[in-house]
C-alpha positions in Angstrom: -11.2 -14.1 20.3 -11.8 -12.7 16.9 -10.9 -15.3 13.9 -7.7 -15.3 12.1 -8.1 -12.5 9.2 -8.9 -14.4 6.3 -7.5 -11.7 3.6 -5.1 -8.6 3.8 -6.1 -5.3 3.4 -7.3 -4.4 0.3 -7.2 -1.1 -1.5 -5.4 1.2 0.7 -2.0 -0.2 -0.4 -2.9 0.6 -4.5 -2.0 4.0 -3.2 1.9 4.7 -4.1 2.5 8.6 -4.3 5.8 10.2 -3.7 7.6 13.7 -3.4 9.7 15.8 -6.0 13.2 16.0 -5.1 14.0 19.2 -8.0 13.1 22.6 -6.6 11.2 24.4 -9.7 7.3 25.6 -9.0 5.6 22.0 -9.6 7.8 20.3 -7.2 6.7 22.4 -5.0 3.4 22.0 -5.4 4.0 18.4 -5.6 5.7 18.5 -2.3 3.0 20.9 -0.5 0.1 18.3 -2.3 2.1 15.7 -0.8 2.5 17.1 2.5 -1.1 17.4 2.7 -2.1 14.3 1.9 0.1 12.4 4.5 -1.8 15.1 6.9 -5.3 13.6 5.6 -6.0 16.6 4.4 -7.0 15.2 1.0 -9.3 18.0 -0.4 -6.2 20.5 -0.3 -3.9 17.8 -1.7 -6.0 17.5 -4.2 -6.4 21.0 -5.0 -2.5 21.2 -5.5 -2.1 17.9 -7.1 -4.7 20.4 -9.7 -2.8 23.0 -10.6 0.3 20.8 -10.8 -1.5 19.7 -13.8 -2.3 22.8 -15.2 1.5 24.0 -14.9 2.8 20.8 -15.9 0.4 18.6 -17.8 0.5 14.7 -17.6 2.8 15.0 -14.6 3.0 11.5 -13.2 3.5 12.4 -10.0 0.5 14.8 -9.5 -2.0 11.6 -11.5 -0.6 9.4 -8.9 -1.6 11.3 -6.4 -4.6 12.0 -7.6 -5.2 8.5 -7.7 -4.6 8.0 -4.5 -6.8 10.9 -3.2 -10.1 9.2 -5.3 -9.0 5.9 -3.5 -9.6 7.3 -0.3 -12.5 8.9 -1.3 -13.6 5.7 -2.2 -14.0 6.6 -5.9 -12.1 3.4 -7.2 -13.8 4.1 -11.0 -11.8 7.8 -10.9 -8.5 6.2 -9.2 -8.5 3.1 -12.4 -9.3 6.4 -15.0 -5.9 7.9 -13.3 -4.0 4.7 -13.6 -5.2 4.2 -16.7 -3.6 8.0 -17.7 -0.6 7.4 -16.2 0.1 4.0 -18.2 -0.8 6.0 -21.4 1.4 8.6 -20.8 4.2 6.4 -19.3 3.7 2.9 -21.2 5.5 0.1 -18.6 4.9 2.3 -15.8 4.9 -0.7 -13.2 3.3 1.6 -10.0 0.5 1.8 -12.6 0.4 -1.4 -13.5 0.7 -3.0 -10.3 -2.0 -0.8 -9.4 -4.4 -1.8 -11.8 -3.3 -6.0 -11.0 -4.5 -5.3 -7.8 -7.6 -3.8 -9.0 -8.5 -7.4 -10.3 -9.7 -10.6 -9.1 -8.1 -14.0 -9.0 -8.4 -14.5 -13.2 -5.6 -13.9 -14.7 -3.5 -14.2 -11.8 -0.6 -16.5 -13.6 -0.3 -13.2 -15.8 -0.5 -10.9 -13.4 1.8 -12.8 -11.0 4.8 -13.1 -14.6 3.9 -9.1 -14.8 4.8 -8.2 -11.0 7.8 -10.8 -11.3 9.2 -9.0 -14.3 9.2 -5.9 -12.8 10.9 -6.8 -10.1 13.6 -7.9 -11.6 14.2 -4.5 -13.1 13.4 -3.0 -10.0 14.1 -5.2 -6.7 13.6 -2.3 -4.2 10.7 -1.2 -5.6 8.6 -2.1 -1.7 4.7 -1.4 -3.7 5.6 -4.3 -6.3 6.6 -6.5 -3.5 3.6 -6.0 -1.8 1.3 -5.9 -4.8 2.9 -9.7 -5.4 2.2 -10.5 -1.5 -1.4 -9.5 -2.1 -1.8 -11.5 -5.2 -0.2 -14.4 -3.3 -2.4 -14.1 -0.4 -5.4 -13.6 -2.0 -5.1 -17.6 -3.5 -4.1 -18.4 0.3 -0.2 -19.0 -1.0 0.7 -17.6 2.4 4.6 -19.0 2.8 5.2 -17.0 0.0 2.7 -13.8 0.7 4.8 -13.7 3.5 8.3 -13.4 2.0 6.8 -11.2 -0.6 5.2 -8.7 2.7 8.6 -9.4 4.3 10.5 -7.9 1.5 7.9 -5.1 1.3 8.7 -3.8 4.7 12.2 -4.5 4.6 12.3 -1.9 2.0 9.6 0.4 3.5 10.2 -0.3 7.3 8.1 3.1 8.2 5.1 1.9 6.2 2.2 0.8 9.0 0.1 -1.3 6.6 3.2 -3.4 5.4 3.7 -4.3 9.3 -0.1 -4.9 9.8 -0.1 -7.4 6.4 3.1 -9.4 7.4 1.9 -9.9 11.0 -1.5 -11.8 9.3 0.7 -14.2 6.8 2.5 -14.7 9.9 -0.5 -15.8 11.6 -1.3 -17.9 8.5 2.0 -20.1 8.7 1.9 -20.4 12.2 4.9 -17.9 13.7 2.7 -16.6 16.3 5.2 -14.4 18.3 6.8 -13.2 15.0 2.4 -11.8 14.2 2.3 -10.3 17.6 5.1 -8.2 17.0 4.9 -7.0 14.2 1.0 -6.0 15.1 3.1 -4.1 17.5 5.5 -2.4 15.3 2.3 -1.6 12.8 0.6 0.2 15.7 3.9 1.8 17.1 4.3 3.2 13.7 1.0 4.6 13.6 0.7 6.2 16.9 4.3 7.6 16.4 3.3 8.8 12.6 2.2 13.0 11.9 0.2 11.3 9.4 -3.7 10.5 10.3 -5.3 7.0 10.8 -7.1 7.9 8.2 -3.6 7.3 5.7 -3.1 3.8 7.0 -5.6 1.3 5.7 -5.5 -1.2 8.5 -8.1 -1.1 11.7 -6.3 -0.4 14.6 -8.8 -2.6 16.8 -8.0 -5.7 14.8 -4.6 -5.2 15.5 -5.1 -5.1 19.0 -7.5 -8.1 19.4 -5.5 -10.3 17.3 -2.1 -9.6 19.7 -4.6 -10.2 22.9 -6.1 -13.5 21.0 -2.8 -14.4 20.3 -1.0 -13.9 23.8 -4.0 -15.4 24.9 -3.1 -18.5 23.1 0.8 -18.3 24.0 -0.8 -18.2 27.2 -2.7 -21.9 27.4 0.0 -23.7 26.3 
């Protein structure tokens, strides 16, 4: 059987893009850039995210999802440059923030930690911050609370695959094994029932299937 994961998934989750709900030209551009992304199809998505900008320059929406885009790409340096305009252009912008937290390592954590907290309080349906706490918690093996922070995450953002696929491994880390197993299951169920592509969830659908046959396999010796 494979080991417990030791860590949650990392960069995938910095990606928080949305949709425009007005109906003038750059919403829709937003929207079609949007749609496109979802689809995997990241190069068009891009494209539109583009000339978003050059209608409406310093949109947040399209340098969010241009973020995203360069995180999939695996550009990290271009995705932190986008962050980094956002929170110029929008000072307190906590998507960006929480983004760039998540972009560092364990130093600093007590600050970043106070930071996510804060903006939580301001915004306590805001499922990216919760899950940006979870992450920090997890990564200094605080699972009992990474756990209530990826609970909260998904409560919010129920559709969201990776949320599912992170609160089934602190799960695992305190010990609820049948509470893991299904929410591996509802991760992969919300996958394989999503238009999106794999390629939009950051989790690997193998692990998630070996750690629900390790783990029945376990359930199953006792």
């Amino acid at each position: 059987a494979l080991s417990l994961p030791e860590k949650i998934m990392p960069e995938p989750e910095l990606i928080k893009i949305s949709r425009s709900k007005s109906v003038d030209k750059g919403s829709v551009l937003i929207n079609k850039a949007y749609g496109e992304y979802l689809a995997g199809n990241y190069g068009s998505a891009e494209k539109n995210y583009l000339l978003v900008l050059n209608n409406l320059p310093g949109n947040r929406d399209a340098l969010l999802g241009l973020a995203a885009i360069s995180l999939n790409k695996g550009d990290v340096r271009q995705a932190y440059v986008h962050y980094l305009e956002v929170l110029r252009l929008y000072p307190g912008d906590s998507v960006a923030e929480a983004a760039l937290i998540n972009f560092t390592d364990n130093e600093g954590s007590s600050r970043s930690e106070s930071i996510l907290k804060t903006f939580l309080q301001s915004e306590p349906d805001n499922s990216f911050l919760h899950y940006s706490l979870a992450r920090l918690f997890a990564a200094q093996t605080r699972w009992p609370e990474a756990q209530v922070s990826f609970f909260d995450a998904h409560r919010i953002e129920s559709s969201n695959a990776d949320y599912a696929f992170n609160l089934a491994i602190s799960l695992e880390h305190i010990g609820q094994r049948q509470s893991a197993i299904n929410y591996y299951n509802v991760a992969l169920d919300l996958v394989d029932n999503s238009a999106a592509s794999f390629a939009t969830s950051g989790f690997d659908r193998a692990v998630a299937i070996s750690r629900i046959n390790a783990l029945s396999n376990q359930a199953d010796t006792r």
